[in-house]
SENUZA-264470 format. One record per residue (C-alpha): y, z, x. Coordinates in Angstrom, 3 decimals, padded with zeros to 6 digits. Example, Ala and Ser with C-alpha at 12.3 -4.5 7.8 and 13.67 -1.06 7.14 Angstrom:
<site y="-004.500" z="007.800" x="012.300"/>
<site y="-001.060" z="007.140" x="013.670"/>
***
This chain:
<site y="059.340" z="067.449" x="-043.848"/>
<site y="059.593" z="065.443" x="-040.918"/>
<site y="057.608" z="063.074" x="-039.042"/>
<site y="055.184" z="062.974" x="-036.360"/>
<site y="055.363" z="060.462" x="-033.368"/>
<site y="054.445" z="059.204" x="-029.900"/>
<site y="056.059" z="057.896" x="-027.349"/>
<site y="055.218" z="056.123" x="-024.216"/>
<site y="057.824" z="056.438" x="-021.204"/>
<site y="057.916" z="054.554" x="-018.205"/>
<site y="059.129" z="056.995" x="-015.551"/>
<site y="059.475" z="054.076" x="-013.096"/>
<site y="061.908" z="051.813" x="-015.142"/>
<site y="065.352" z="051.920" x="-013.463"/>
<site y="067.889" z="051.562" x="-016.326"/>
<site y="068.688" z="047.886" x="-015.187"/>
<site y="064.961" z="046.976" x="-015.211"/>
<site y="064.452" z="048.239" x="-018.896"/>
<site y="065.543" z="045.855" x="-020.901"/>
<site y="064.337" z="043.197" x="-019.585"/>
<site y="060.588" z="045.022" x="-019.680"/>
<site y="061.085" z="046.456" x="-023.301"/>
<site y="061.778" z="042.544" x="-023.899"/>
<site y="058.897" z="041.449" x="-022.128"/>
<site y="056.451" z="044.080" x="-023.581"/>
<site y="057.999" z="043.887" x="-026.950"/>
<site y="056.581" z="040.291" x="-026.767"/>
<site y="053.032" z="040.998" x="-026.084"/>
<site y="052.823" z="043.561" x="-028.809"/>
<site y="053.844" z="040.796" x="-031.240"/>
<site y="051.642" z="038.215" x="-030.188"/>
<site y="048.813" z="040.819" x="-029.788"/>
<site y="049.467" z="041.659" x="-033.823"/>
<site y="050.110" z="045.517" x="-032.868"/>
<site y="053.688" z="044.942" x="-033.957"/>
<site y="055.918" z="042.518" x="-036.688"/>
<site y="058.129" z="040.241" x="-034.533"/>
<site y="061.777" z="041.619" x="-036.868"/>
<site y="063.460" z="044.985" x="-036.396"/>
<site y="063.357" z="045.927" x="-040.220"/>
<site y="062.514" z="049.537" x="-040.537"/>
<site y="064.478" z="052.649" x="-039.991"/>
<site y="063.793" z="054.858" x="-037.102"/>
<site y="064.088" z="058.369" x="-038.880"/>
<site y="068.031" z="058.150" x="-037.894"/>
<site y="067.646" z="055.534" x="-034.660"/>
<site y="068.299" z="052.289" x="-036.199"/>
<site y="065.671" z="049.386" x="-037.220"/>
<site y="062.298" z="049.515" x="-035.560"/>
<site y="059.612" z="046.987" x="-035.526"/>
<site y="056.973" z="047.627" x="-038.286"/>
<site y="053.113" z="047.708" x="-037.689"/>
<site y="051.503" z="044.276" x="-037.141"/>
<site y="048.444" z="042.793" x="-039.000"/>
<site y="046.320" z="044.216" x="-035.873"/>
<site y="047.632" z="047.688" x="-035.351"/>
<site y="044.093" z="048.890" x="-036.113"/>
<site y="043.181" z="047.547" x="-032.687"/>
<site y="045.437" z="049.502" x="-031.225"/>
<site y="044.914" z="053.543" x="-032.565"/>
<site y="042.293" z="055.364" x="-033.772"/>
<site y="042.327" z="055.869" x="-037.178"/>
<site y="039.354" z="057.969" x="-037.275"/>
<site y="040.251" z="060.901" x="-040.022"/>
<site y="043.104" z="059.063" x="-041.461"/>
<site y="043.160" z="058.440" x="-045.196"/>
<site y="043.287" z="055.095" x="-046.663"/>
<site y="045.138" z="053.087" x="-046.904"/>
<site y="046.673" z="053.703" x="-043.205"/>
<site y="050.125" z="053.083" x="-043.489"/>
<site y="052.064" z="053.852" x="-039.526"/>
<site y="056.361" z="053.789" x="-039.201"/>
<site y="058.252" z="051.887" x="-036.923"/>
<site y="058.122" z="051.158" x="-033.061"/>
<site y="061.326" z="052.030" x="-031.541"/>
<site y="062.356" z="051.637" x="-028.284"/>
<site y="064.777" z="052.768" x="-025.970"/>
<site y="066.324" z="051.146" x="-023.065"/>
<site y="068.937" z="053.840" x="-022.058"/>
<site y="068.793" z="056.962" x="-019.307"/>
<site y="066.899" z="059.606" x="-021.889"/>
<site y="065.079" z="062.929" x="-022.158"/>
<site y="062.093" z="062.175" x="-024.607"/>
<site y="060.956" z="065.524" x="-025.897"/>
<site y="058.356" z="066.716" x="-028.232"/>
<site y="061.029" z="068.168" x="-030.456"/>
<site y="059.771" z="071.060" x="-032.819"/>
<site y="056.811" z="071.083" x="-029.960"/>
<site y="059.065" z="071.080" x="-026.804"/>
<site y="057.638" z="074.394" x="-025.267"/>
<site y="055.625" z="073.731" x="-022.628"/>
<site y="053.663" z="076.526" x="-020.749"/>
<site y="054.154" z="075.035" x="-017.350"/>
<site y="055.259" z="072.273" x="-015.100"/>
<site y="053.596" z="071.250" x="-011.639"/>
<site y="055.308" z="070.829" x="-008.888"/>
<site y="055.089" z="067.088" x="-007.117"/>
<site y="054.714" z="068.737" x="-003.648"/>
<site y="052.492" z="071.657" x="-003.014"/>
<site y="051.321" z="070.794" x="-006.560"/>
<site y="051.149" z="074.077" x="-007.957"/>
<site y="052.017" z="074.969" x="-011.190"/>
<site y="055.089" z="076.716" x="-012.314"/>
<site y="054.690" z="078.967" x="-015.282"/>
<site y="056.976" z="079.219" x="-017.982"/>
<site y="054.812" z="081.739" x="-020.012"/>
<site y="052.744" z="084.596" x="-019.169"/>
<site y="049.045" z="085.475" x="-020.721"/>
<site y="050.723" z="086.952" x="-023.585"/>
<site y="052.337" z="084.081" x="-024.241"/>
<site y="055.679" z="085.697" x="-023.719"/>
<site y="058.346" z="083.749" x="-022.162"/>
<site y="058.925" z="084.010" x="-017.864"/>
<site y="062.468" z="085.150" x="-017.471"/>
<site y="064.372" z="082.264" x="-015.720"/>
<site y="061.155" z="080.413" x="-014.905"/>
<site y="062.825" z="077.523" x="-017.092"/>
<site y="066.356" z="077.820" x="-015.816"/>
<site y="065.836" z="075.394" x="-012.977"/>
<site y="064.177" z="072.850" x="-014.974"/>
<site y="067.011" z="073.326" x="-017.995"/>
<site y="069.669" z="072.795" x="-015.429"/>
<site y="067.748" z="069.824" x="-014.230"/>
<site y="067.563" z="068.349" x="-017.919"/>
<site y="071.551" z="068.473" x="-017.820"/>
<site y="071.876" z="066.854" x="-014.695"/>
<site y="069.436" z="064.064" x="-016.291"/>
<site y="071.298" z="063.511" x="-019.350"/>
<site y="074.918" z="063.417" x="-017.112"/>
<site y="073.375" z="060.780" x="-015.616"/>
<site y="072.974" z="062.257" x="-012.185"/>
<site y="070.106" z="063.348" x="-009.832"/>
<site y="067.922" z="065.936" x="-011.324"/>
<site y="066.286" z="067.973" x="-008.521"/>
<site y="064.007" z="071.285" x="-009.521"/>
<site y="063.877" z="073.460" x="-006.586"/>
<site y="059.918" z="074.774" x="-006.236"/>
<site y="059.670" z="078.250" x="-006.655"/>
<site y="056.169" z="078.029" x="-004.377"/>
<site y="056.949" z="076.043" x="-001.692"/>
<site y="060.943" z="075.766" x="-002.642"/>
<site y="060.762" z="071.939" x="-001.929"/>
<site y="063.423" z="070.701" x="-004.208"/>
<site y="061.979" z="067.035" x="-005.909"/>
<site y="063.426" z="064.715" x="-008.642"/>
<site y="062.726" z="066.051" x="-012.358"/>
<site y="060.740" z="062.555" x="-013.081"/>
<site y="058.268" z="063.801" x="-010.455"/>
<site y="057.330" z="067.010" x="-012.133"/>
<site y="054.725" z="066.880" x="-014.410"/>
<site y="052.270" z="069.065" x="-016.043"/>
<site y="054.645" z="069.804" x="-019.164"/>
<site y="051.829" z="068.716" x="-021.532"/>
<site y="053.077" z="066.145" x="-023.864"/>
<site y="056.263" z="067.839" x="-024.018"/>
<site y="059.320" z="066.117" x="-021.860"/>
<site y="059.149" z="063.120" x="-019.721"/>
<site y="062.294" z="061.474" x="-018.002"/>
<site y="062.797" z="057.595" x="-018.393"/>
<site y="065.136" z="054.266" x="-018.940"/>
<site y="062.607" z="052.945" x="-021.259"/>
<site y="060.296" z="054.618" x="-023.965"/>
<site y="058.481" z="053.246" x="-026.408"/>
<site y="058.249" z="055.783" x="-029.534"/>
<site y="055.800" z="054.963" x="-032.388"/>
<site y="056.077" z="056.927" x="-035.522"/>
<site y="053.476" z="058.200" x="-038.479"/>
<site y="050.865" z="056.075" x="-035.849"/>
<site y="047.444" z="057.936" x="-035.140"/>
<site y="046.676" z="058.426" x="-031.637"/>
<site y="047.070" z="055.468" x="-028.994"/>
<site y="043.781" z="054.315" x="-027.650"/>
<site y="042.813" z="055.140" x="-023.736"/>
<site y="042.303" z="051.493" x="-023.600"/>
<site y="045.989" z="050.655" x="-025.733"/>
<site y="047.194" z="052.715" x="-023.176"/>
<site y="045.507" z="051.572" x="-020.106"/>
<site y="046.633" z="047.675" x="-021.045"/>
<site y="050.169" z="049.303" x="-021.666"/>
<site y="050.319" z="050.786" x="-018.249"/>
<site y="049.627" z="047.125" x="-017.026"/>
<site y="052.114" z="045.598" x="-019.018"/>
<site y="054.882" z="048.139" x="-017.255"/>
<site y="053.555" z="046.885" x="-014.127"/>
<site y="051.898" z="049.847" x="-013.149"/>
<site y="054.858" z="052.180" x="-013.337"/>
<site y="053.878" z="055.844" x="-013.933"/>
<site y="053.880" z="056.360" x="-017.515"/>
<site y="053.643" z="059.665" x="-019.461"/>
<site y="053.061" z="060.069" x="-023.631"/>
<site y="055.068" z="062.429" x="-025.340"/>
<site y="053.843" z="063.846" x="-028.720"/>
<site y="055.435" z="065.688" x="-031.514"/>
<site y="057.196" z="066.381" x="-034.715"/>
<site y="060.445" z="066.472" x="-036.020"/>
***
């Protein structure tokens, strides 16, 4: 069982800023019709979430989907948070925000690098503690900020503020282009998965 989701993180977002823009973009999604304006439905085990508006349609693409359509809830966090891809959290590599080359976490057998992910695991910790998260590059062994890496697929990003829709079909490039906007241009990165 289980559902899938999405979720759309601002990596930007300090954790002072996010409420105040999860307010603010919370507002155009309800007076765009891609969301209801009440917090009714459950969040698979994170409280209420906003339900899917009268123009959601406008906003995924349904293509493939049976009828009648029916998505979950928007929920959205405004706290310092890993957003993984849960039973799909295994990316094959991240890229490094320097040299930008990528670091392997899997060889072509698909077997996994030993240690290759220590650095980046040890990083996550730091994250969730709530301090600075640097991954030392194994390339050019520039050490950067986890929320700089990227490259892990739609597996991890790093944020304040995420935005995770669930049982939706995928986002639209041009949902998330106006999204992007609405963040005020803040890096963004879409997590997708299951659990």
């Amino acid at each position: 069982m289980g559902d899938y989701f999405q979720t759309v993180v601002d990596r930007d977002a300090t954790e002072a800023e996010a409420a105040p823009l999860a307010a603010r973009v919370v507002a155009w999604l309800v007076a765009e019709g891609v969301i209801g304006p009440d917090r009714t439905e459950p969040a698979l085990g994170r409280g209420p979430g906003y339900p899917p508006g009268p123009r959601v349609r406008e906003a995924v693409d349904s293509s493939g989907w049976g009828e009648p359509w029916q998505g979950g809830p928007l929920h959205v966090d405004v706290t310092r948070t890993v957003f993984d891809a849960g039973q799909y959290a295994d990316p094959s590599s991240a890229r490094c925000p320097r040299c930008e080359r990528d670091i392997a976490f899997h060889d072509r057998a698909l077997q996994g690098i030993p240690g290759a992910w220590d650095p980046f695991s040890e990083a996550i910790e730091d994250w969730e503690a709530g301090v600075d998260a640097l991954v030392r590059c194994a390339h050019c062994e520039a050490s950067s900020p986890l929320v700089d890496w990227t490259g892990m697929g739609h597996c991890f990003a790093f944020g304040a503020l995420g935005f995770t829709f669930w049982g939706w079909p995928d986002l639209t490039r041009s949902f998330l282009a106006e999204f992007d906007r609405r963040l005020d241009g803040h890096r963004t990165a879409v997590v997708s998965g299951k659990i």
